[in-house]
C-alpha positions in Angstrom: -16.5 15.9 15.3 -19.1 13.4 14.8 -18.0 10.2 13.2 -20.6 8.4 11.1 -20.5 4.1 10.4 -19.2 3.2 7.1 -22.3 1.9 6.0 -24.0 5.3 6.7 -20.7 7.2 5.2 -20.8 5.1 2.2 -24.5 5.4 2.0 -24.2 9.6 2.2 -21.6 9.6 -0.7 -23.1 7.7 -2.8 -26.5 9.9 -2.1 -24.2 13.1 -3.0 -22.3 11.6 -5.9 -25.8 10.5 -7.3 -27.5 13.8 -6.4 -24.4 15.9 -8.0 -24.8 13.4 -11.0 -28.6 14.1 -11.7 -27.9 17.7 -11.1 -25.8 17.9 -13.4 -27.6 15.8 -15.8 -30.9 17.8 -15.5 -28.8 20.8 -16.3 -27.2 19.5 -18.8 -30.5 18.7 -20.5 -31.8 21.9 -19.8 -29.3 23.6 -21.5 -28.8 21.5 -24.3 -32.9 22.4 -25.8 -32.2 25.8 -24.8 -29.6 25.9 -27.5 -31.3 23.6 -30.0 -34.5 25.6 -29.6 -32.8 28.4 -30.1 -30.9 27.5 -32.7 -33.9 26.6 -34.5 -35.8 29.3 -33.6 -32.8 31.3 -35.1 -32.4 29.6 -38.2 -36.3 30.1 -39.2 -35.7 33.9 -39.1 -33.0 33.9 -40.9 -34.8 31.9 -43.5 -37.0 34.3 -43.2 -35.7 37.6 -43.7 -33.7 36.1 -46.4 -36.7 35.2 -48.5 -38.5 38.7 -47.5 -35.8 41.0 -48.9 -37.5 39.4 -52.6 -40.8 40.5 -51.8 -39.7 43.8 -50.2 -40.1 47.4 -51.9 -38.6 50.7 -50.7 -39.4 53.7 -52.8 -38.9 57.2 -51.5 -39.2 56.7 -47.9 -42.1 54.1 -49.1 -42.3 50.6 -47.9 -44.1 48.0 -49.9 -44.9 44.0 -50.6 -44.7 42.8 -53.9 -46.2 39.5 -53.8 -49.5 37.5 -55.8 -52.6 37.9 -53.2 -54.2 35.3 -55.1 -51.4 33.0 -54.1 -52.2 31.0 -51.0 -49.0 30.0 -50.4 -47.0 33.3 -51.0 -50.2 35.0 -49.1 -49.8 32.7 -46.0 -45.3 33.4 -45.8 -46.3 37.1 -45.9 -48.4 37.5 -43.7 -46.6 34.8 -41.1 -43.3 36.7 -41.9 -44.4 39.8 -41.1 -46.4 39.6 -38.8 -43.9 40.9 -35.7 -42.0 42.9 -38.8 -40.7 46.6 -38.4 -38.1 48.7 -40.6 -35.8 51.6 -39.6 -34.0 54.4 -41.2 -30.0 53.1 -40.5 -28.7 56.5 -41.0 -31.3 58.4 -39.0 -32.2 55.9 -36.9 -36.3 56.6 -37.6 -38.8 54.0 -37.8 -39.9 53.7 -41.2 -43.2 51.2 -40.7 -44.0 48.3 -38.6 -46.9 45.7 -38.1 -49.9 45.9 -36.5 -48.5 43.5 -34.0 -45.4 45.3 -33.1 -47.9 48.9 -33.3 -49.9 46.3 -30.6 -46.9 46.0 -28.2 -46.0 49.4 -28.2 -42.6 50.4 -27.4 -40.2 51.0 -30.1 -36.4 51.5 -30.5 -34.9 55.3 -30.2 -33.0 56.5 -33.0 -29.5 55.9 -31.3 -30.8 52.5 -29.8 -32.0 51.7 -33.6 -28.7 52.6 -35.3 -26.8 50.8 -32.4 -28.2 47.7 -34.2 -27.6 48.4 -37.2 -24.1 47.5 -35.8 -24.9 45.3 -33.4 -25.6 41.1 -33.6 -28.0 39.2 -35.8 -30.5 38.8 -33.5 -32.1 40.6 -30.4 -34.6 39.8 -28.1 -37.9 42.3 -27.1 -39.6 41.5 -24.0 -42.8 43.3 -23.0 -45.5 42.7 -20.6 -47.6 40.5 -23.1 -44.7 38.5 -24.9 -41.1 38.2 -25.5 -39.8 38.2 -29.2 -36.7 37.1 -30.9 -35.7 39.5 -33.6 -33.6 39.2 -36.9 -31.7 42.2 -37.9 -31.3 42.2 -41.4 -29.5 45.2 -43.0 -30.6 46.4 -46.4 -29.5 48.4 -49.0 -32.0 49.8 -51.7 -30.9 50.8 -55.8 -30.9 54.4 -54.5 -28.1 54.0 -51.7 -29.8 53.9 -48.6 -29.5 51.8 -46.1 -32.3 50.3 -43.8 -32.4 47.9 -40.8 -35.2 45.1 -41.5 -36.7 43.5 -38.2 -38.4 40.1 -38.7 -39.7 38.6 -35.2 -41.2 35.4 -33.7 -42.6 35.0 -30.2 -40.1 32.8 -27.6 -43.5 31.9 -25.8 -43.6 27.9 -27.0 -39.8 27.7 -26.9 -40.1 29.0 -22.9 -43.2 26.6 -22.2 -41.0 23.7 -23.1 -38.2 24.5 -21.1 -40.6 25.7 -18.2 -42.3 21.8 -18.6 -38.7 20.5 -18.7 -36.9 22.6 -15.6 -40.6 20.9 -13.8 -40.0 17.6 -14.9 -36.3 17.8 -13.0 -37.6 19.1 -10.0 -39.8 16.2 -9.6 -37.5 13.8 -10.2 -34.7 14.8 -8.8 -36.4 14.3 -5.2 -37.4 11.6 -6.1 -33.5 10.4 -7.6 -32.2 11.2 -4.3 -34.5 9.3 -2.6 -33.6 6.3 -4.7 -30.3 7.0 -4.5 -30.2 6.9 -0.8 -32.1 3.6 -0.4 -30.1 1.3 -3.4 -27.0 3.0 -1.9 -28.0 1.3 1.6 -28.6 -1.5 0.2 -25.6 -2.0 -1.6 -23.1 -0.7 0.9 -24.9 -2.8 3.2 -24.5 -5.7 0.7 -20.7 -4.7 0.6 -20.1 -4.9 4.1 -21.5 -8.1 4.7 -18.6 -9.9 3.9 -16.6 -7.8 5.7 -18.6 -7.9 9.2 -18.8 -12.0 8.7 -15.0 -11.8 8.4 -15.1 -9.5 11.7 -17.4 -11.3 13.2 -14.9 -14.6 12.2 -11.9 -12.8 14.0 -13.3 -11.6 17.1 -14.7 -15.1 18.1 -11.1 -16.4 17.2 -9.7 -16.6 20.8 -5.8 -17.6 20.9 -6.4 -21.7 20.9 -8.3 -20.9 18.2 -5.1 -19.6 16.3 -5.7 -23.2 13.8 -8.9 -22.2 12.3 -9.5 -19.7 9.6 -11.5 -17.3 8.1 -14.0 -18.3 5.2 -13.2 -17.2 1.9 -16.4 -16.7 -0.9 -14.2 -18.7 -3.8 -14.9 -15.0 -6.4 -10.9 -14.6 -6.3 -12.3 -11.0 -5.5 -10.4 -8.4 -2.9 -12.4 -9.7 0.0 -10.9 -13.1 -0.7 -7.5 -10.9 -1.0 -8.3 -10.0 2.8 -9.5 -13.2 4.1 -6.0 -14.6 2.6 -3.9 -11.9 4.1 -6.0 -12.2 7.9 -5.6 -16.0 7.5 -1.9 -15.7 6.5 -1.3 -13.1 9.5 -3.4 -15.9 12.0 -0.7 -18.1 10.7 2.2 -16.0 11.8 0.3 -15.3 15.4 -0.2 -19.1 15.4 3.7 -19.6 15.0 5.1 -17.0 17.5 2.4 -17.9 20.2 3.4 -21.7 19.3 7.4 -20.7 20.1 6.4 -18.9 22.8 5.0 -21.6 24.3 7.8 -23.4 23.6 10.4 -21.0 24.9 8.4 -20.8 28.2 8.5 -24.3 28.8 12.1 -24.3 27.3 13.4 -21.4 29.8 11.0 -22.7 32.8 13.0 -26.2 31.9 16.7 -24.6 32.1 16.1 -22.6 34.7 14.4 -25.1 37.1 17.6 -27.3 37.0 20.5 -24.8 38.5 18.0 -23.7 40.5 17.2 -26.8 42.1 20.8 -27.4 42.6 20.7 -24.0 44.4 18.1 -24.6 46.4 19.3 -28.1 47.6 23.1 -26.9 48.3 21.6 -24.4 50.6 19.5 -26.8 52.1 21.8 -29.3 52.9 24.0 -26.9 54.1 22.2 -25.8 56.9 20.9 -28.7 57.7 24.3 -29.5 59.3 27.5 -27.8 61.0 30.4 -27.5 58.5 33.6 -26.1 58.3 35.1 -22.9 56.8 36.0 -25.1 54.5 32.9 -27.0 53.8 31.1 -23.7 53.8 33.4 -22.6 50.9 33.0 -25.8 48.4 29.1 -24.7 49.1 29.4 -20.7 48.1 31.9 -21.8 45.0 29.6 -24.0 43.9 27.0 -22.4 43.9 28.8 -19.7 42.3 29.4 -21.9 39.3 25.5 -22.5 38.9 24.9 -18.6 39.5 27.4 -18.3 36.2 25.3 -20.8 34.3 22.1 -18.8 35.2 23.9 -15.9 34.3 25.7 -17.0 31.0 21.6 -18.2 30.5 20.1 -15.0 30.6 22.3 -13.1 28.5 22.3 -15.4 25.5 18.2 -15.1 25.9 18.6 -11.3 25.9 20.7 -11.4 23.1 17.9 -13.3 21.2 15.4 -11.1 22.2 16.8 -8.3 21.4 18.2 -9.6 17.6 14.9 -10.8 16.8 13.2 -7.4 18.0 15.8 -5.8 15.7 17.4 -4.1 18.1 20.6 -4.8 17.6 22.6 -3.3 14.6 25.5 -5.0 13.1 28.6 -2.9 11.5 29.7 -3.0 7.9 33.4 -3.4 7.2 36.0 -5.4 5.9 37.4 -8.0 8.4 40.0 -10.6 7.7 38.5 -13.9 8.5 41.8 -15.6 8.1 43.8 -13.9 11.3 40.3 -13.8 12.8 39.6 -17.8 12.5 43.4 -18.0 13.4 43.6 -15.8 16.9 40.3 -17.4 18.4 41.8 -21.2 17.5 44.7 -20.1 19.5 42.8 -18.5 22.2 40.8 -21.9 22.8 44.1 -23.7 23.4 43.7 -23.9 27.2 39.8 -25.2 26.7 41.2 -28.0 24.6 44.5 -28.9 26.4 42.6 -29.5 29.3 40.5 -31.9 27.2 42.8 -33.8 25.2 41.8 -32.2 22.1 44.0 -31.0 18.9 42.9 -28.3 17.4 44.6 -27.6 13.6 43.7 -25.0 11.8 44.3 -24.8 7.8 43.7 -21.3 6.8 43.8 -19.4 3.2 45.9 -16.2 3.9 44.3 -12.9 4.3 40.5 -14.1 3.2 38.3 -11.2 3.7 35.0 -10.8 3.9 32.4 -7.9 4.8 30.6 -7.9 8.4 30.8 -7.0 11.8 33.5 -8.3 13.2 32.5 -8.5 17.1 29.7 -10.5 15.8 32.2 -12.8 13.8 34.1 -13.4 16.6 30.7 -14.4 18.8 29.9 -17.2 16.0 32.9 -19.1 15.9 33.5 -19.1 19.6 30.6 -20.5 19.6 31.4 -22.8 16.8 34.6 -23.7 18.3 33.3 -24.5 21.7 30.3 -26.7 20.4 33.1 -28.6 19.0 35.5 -28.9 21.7 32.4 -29.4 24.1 31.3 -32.4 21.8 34.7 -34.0 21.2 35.4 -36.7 23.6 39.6 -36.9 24.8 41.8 -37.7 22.0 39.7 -36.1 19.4 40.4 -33.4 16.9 39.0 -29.8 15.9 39.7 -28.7 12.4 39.4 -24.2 11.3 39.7 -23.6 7.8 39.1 -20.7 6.1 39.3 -20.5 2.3 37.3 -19.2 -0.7 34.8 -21.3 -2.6 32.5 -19.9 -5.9 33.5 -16.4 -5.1 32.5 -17.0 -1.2 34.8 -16.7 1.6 34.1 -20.1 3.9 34.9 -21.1 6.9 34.8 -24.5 8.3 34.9 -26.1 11.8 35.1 -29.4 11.8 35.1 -32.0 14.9 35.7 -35.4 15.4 32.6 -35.8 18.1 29.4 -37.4 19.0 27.7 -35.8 15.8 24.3 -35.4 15.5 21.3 -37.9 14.6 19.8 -37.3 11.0 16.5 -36.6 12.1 18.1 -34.0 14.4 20.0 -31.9 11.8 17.1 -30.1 10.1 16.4 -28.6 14.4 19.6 -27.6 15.1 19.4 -24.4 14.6 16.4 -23.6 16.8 16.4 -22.2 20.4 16.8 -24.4 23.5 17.1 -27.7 21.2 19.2 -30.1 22.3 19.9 -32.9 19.8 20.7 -35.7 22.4 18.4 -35.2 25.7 20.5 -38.3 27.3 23.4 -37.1 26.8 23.2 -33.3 27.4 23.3 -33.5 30.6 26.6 -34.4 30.2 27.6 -31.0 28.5 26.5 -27.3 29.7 24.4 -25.3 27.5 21.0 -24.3 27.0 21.0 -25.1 23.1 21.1 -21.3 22.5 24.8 -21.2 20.9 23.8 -22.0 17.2 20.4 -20.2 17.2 22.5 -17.0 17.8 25.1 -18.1 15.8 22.6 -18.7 13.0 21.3 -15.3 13.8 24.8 -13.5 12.9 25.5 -15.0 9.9 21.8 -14.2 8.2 22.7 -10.7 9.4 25.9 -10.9 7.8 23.9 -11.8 4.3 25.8 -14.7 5.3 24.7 -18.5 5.0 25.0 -21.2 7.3 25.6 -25.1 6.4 25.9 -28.5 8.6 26.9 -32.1 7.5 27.0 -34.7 10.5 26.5 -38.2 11.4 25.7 -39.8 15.0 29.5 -40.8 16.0 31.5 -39.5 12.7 31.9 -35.9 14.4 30.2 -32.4 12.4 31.1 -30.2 9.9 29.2 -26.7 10.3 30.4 -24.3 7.1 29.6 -20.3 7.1 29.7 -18.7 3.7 29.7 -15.4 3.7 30.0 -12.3 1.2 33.6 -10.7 0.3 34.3 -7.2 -1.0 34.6 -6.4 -4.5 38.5 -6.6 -4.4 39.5 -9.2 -2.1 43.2 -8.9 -1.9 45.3 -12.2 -1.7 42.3 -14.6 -1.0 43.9 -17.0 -2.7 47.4 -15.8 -2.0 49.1 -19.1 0.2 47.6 -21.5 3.2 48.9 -21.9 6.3 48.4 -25.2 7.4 49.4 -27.3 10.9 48.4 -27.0 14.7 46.7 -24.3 16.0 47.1 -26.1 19.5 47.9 -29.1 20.6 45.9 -31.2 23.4 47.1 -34.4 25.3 46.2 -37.5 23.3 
């Protein structure tokens, strides 16, 4: 199937929507004085045969005119009125008399074809070799009873000269309305399309440094502006994801360059010299504990990947956040003994809220252990879980290291690290709170934080509860989830 270019496709339409239009036009027209003409034409006999019938005689089979001779006027309608005239017999079916004109053209009607109009329509047409008529049939009825069939005519040869000079007149300019059709329709599509091959033209020089620029716009607030807007808008999205790519590769080339070098160097130095089982073991177990970090890496950048390509699909259900926030406070009690820390956890009984709750359970571990991983020895870590403006919230607060001001509005974003000084100090890829950010949007959730550099963080989670949420408000538990050395 051959495929034509817009321009010629738009050109060939608007040749065949013009060509159907003058068409149909022409025929229009054509039609249209047909009618008229005839309509006319028809309207003149009538007038006709009504004014004869006052002139008109019929005495015993006898057909006369009673009119003034001397009369110019009455002299000139009789003989134009009668001069295609003929009269039959409506019973018989006979021809009574007829004018020299009609004697002149020779054939005439047979009885049955006569009497047949005495039934049939008003008018009739005649056509012989030397011209085509349009009769009137007028029926009659004389004082004596009889009936007659009165034929008045008039030639159809002007009536068929016009439309002959008008069907002419359309076949020379509808040539001609194609052909200027076909050129103003190329110019115009290609007048059209300029725009839109300047804004190609724009797009395909646009390499990817190039994301910043964008296309021109004519100022008509027409639909090409509409285009340019949405192409620039879309350049704008590209410009963003190839700008976090760029920073996710340098980001992920950072992390992973640093337990790799620590690889790389424990192997070294360990065969750069003799060592013991022993020695040999502190090696393999350490480098073990950097093979975890890579691997703990990887998966939380998988688990990115994969939410933000919308692969993952989170479970709808009703989960009670307040033994939820309560089992994983306990289950961090080991993480925080070892640390000094207390962890107290003041809890609403049986809040519940609608989400996944695997998912749940993934965002405030990670909560939990940002806090415990930020809270020096002798600090505290605070859960609470209670409802606020028909919200179910939870809160983990920490006494810590908190986080600069200028910091805050970045915490949320992959592989940033509010303090580079200092998190070297900590593991972690700054991964934990894009994810956890991640969970809670899916959960048509909404994340808050409040901190201050050395007065410790509060990050809040509200999140949606079910229609009915039975005994949100029902008591508090309050005291120590687990307790750390002070």
């Amino acid at each position: 199937m051959r495929h034509f270019r817009l321009r010629t496709s738009l050109t060939l339409f608007y040749a065949a929507v013009s060509t159907l239009l003058l068409a149909t036009t022409g025929a229009l027209f054509y039609n249209l004085l047909a009618y008229q003409l005839d309509s006319d034409l028809q309207a003149e006999l009538s007038e006709r045969g009504a004014a004869l019938r006052g002139y008109l005689r019929i005495e015993g089979g006898m057909v006369s005119l009673a009119y003034d001779a001397a009369d110019p006027e009455e002299s000139f309608f009789i003989g134009n009125a009668t001069h295609y005239f003929q009269i039959y017999d409506a019973v018989t079916g006979s021809l009574i008399t007829r004018s020299e004109a009609m004697r002149a053209l020779g054939p005439q009607y047979a009885p049955d074809e006569a009497k047949g109009l005495v039934r049939g329509p008003d008018f009739t047409h005649l056509g012989t070799d030397q011209v085509e008529l349009l009769l009137h049939n007028d029926r009659i009825q004389t004082a004596d009873g009889r009936s007659y069939l009165v034929q008045v005519g008039a030639p159809l040869t002007h009536r068929n000269a016009a439309l002959r000079q008008l069907f002419n007149i359309i076949l020379l300019l509808l040539p001609a309305g194609i052909v200027l059709a076909v050129l103003s329709g190329y110019w115009m599509s290609g007048r059209v399309l300029r725009p839109l091959e300047e804004l190609g033209a724009a797009a395909r020089d646009m390499t990817i440094s190039d994301l910043h620029r964008r296309l021109p716009r004519t100022g008509n607030r027409d639909e090409l502006d509409r285009l340019a807007e949405i192409f620039n808008e879309m350049f704008g999205r590209l410009e963003a994801a190839v700008a976090q790519m760029k920073d996710f590769t340098a980001s992920i080339s950072h992390e992973l360059r640093t337990p790799l070098t620590a690889l790389r160097g424990e192997a070294e130095v360990a065969l750069a010299s003799a060592r013991s089982e022993g020695g040999y073991r502190r090696v393999l177990e350490s480098q073990l504990e950097e093979f975890g970090k890579l691997s703990h890496l990887i998966d939380r950048m998988l688990t990115i990947a994969r939410a933000e390509a919308g692969q993952i699909k989170l479970a709808r259900s009703v989960v009670n956040l307040s033994n939820l926030a309560r089992s994983l406070a306990e289950q961090m009690e080991i993480v925080a003994a070892s640390k000094g820390i207390t962890v107290t956890a003041e809890l609403d009984d049986d809040v519940a809220v609608i989400g996944d709750e695997g998912w749940l359970e993934r965002a405030i571990l990670n909560l939990l252990d940002n806090a415990i991983k930020f809270t020096p020895a002798g600090g505290r870590v605070d859960v609470r879980v209670h409802m606020q403006d028909g919200e179910a919230m939870l809160e983990v607060l920490d006494t810590g290291i908190g986080i600069e001001a200028e910091a805050l509005p970045h915490v949320f974003e992959r592989f940033y690290r509010a303090d580079p000084s200092r998190s070297k100090q900590v593991d972690g890829a700054g991964l934990g709170l894009s994810l956890v950010e991640w969970i809670v949007r899916e959960q048509n959730g909404r994340i808050q934080v409040q901190s201050r550099a050395g007065h410790g963080s509060n990050f809040r989670i509200l999140l949606p509860v079910p229609a009915e949420n039975p005994g949100g408000q029902a008591g508090k538990h309050h005291g120590p989830a687990v307790s750390g050395d002070n």
